[in-house]
N, C-alpha and C positions, 0 to 999 in steps of 0.2 A: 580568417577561419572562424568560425560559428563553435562555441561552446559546446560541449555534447554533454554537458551534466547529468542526463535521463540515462548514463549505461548504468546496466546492473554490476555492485560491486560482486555478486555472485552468482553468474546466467542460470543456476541450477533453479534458482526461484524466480524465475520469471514465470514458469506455470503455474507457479501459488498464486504472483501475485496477480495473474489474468485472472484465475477461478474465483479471487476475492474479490476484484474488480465487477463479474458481472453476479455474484452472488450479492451485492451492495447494492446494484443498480437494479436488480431483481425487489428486495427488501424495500426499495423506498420507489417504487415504481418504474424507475427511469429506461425509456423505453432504447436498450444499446444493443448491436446488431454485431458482427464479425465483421471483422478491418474498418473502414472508415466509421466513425460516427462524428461528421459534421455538423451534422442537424442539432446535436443537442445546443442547449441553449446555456450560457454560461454557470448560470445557479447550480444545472444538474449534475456537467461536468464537474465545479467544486464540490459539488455534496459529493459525489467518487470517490475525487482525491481526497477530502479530508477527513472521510470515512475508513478510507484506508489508511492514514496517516496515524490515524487516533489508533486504529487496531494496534499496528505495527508497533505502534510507542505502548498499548497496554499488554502485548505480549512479550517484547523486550523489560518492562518493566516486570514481569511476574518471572523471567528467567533469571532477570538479576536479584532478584529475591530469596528466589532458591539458592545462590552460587556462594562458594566458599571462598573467601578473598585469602590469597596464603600470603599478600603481600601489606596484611592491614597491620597498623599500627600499634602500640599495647599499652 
């Protein structure tokens, strides 16, 4: 049985993360269409992913910035 590691732990954001997906590929050219895009070519798909990657990581880091830890140490 094949791995499914691509589900979302929270299906409410799957339509963030599509919108940020072609707003990335908008911003850096890359030319992505509705359902399939096999055509791209390996680089552009990673510029994608690691575009979104880097978001996702600098806005989990600015909400953990804000957040009050009640469980820290003294």
């Amino acid at each position: 049985m094949a791995n499914q590691s691509n589900n979302l732990v929270v299906p409410q954001a799957k339509e963030a993360l599509n919108r940020m997906k072609y707003e990335i590929a908008t911003e850096h050219g890359i030319p992505l269409s509705e359902g399939y895009n096999g055509n791209l070519m390996t680089r552009e798909a990673g510029t994608i992913g690691g575009n979104i990657t880097r978001r996702l990581v600098q806005m989990a880091e600015q909400s953990l910035s804000g957040a009050q830890f009640s469980n820290t140490r003294r």
